[in-house]
N, C-alpha and C positions, 0 to 999 in steps of 0.2 A: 606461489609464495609458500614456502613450507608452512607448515600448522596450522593452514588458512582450509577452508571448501566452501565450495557453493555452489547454488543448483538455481535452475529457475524454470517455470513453466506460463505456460499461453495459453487459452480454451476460448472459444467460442462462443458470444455469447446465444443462451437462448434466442433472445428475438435477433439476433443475425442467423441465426441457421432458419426462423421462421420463413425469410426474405430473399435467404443465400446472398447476403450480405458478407464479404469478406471479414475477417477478424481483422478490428483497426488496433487491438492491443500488439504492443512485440517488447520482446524481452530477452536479456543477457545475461547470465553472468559467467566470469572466468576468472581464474583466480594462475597468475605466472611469474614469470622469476622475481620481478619488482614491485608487482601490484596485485590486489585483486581489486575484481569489481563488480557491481550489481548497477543494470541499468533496468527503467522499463517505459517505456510512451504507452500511450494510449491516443493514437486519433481521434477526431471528434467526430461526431455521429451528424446524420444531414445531409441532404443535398449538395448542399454548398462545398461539403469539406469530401467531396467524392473521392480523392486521392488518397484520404489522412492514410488508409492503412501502408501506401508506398512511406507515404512523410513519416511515419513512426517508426517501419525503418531505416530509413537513409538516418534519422535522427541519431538513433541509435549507434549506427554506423560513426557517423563523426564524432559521436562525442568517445564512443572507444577510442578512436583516432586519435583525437585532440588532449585526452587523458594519458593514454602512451608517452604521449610527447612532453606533457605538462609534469607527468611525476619522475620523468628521467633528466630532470634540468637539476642542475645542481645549487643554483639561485633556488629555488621552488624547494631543495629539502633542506637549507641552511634557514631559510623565512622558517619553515612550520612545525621546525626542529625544538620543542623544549617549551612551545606555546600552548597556555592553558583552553578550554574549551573555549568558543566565541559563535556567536550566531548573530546573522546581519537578514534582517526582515527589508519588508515591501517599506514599510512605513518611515525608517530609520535609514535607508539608504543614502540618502542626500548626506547625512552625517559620517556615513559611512567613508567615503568617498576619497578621503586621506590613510586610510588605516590599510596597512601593505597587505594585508591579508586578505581585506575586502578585493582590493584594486587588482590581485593576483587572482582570485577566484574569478570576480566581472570579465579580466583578461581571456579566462580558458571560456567563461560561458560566450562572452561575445565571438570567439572563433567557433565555435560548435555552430552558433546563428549563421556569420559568415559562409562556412563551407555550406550548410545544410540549404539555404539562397541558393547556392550554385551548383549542388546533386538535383535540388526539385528540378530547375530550370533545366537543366540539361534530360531529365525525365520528361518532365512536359513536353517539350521540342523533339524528341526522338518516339516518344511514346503515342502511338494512334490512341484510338478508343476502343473501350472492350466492347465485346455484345451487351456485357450485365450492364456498363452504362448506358448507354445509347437505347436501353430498354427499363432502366430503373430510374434514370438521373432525372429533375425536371426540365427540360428545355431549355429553360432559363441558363442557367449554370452550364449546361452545354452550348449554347451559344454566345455565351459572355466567354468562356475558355476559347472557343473559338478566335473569335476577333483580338483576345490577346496573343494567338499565336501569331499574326499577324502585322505587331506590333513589336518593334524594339527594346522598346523601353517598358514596356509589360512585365510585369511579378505576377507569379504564382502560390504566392505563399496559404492565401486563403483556401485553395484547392488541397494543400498538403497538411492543414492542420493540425496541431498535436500536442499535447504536453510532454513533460520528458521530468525523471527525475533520479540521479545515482548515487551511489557509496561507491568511495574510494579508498583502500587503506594498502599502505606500504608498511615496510619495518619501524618505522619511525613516527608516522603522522596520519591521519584520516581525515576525509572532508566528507561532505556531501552538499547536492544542492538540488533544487527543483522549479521547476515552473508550472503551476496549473496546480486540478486537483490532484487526490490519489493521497497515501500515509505512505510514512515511512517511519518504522519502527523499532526503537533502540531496546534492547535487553542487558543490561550491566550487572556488579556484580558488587556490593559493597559489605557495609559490617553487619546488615540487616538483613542481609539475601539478596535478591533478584530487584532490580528497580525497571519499571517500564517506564517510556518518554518515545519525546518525540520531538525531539531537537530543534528542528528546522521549524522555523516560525511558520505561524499560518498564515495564509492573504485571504482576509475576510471577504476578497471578488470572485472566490470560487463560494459560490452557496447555487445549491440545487445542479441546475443545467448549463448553469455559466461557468464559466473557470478561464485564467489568461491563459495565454499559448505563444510558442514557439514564432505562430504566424501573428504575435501582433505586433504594430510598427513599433513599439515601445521595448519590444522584449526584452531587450538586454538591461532593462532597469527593473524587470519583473522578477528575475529569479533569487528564491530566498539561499541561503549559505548556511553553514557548520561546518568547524573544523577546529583540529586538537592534536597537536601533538606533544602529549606528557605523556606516551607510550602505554596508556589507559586507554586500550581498546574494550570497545566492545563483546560480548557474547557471541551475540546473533543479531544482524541486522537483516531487518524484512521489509522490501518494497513491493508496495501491493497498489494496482490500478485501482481507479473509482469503484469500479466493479465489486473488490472487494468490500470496500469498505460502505460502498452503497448496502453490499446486506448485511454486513456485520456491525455499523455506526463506528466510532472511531474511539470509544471506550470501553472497558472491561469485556466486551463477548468479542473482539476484535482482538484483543491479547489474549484470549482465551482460545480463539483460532490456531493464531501462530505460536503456544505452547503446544496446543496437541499436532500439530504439524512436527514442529522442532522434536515430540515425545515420540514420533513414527521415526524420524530418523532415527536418534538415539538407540530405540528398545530393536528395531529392526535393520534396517539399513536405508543408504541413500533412494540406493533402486528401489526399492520396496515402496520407500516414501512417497518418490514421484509417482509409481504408478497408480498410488492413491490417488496423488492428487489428477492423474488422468482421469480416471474412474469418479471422483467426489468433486470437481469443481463444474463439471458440466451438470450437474445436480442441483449444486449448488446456485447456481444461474438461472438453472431453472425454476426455483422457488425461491429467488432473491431476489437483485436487479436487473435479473436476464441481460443483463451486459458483457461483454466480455470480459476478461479476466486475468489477471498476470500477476505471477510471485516470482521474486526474485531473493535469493538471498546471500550472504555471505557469513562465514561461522566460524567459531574457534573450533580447531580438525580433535584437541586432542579427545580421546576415547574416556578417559578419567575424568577429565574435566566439563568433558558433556553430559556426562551420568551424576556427576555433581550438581551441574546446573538446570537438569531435567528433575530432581528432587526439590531445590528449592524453587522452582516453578510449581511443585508440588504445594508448599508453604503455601506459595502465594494463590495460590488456587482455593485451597480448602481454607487458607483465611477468608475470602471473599465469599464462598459456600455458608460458611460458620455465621458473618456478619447477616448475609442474608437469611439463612431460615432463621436468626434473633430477631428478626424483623417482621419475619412470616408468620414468626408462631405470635408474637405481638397482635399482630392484626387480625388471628387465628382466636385467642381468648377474646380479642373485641366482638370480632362477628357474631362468638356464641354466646356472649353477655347479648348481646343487641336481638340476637334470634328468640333465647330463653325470656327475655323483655316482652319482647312482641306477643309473643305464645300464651304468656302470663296474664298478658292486658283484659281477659277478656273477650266481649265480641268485636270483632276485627273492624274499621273501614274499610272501603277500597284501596284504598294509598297505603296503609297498613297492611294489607294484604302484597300488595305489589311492594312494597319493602321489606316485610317478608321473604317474597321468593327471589328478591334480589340478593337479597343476603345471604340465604343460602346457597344461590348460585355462586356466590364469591368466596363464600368458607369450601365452597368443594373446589374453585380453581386453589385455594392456596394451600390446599392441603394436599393436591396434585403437584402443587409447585416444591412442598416440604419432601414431599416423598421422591422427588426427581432427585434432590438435592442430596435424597438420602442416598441414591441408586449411585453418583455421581460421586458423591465421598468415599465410597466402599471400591467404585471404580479407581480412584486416585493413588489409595491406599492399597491396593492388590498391587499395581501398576510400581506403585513403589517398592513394596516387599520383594518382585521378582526382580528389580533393578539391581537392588540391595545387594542381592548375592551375585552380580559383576563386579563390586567395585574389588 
């Protein structure tokens, strides 16, 4: 789609290269004559879900498929033609249920479920077993797969586990939708600068280790929706596996990731960018969630317009920098009131003493914290200066 790019990348995570553990993430994005788009699954981790890294791509696979198909309908671009934002969660879907937009999304998600039942199935049944199963799996799970091959009327879904979640944008409209954990991350552009969000409702059954999936019997009532067309696209939209957001939490240092991501492309190029994230997400993992890992994105292509909105990312950056060292240095004149207190009192206690050296310990973390802050702002501001003289 002209004016449109997008890249996406996969890693490994640490504790699957510990195990040689195949990578259960997989990730798309393409952007062509009608549509772009950013997908990414992440299989589940387990015994149990031995297959998820096949399921996460078959996953993958059909829902390109089934999106192809969905945004070439010409019912499909008359509905989401001229329609303002809407977002349909876990909780409100019952409500949902009449609203053509809902009923239209549920439509594409339930065919993704459908084919993705009949790629495992026909994997399963053609597919022997590897050595790495048959030496890593537990018994169990290999001999229950077993005796469903066996069986007619047997499902394999639990075997191919995964969540999945994508952005779709045509000339005219965008959606997206998800099942399970993992962010996905809007960048816009309004009277104030840069706004970050995150559209797609949450389903408070993803916390910690659990999350829905693809493989449960319920799923086609589990995926959240968004979708807009008043021809107010987006900037930059980022989907990122749990992985990511396992190390980065899903506020403020999680948008701060994918600005300085978004600032490698911009100040260098696309190539340049990815190979970072070749080089820095396996790092990453390493001293994060040691999970695997997947970015996906999609982006407005022009060259002016990226450099524009790589500076008011700047804004938004060195406001949050600014808010916090007022807060550090606050806590900064407490500590040393509190210290000069203690020093003054006299002869010391014990607890006196040990609060004492605790305070000191925490005026030297925040005054290492002041001075990151300060290394950070001088970085932001260089970074812009040399922009500057692109535009």
């Amino acid at each position: 789609m002209d004016g449109v790019k997008c890249f996406k990348h996969t890693c490994v995570g640490e504790s699957h290269l510990a195990t040689g553990k195949p990578c259960q993430d997989f990730s798309l994005a393409e952007s062509k004559k009608e549509f772009a788009v950013a997908i990414v699954s992440d299989g589940h981790g387990g015994s149990r879900y031995f297959r998820s890294d096949v399921g996460s791509k078959i996953a993958v696979r059909c829902a390109k498929k089934a999106i192809e198909k969905f945004v070439k309908d010409t019912d499909i671009r008359d509905l989401f033609s001229n329609s303002p934002l809407q977002t349909f969660g876990i909780e409100s879907n019952v409500k949902n249920t009449e609203d053509q937009h809902y009923r239209a999304l549920s439509w594409l998600t339930y065919s993704i479920i459908a084919q993705w039942h009949k790629e495992i199935q026909k994997h399963a049944l053609e597919t022997p077993f590897s050595e790495w199963e048959l030496s890593h799996i537990d018994k169990q799970y290999i001999e229950e797969f077993k005796v469903k091959l066996d069986d007619e009327a047997a499902t394999f879904e639990k075997t191919y586990g995964c969540t999945m979640m994508a952005y779709v944008q045509t000339e005219t409209f965008w959606f997206a939708f998800q099942i399970g954990d993992g962010k996905m991350v809007f960048f816009n552009r309004d009277e104030h600068g840069i706004e970050v969000s995150q559209p797609i409702p949450w389903d408070e059954r993803c916390f910690l280790n659990k999350t829905t999936s693809i493989c449960d019997s319920d799923a086609s009532k589990e995926f959240r929706y968004c979708c807009c067309g008043d021809e107010k696209f987006p900037e930059v939209v980022f989907l990122g596996s749990d992985g990511i957001d396992d190390t980065y939490g899903d506020g403020d240092r999680l948008t701060d990731f994918y600005i300085r991501l978004y600032k490698e492309v911009v100040s260098t190029s696309l190539n340049k960018a990815k190979k970072v994230l070749e080089s820095d997400l396996p790092q990453i993992s390493k001293i994060g969630s040691k999970d695997d890992m997947s970015i996906a994105s999609v982006y407005n292509g022009n060259p002016q317009r990226q450099i524009q909105n790589a500076l008011l990312m700047s804004q938004w950056q060195l406001a949050k920098l600014h808010k916090e060292s007022e807060e550090l240095d606050v806590k900064r004149r407490s500590l040393r009131q509190k210290i000069d207190r203690l020093k003054d009192s006299g002869e010391q206690s014990e607890s006196q003493r040990i609060e004492l050296k605790y305070a000191e310990n925490d005026l030297i973390r925040v005054e290492e914290a002041l001075e990151k802050n300060e290394r950070n702002v001088h970085t932001i501001k260089t970074f812009d200066r040399e922009l500057n003289k692109r535009k």
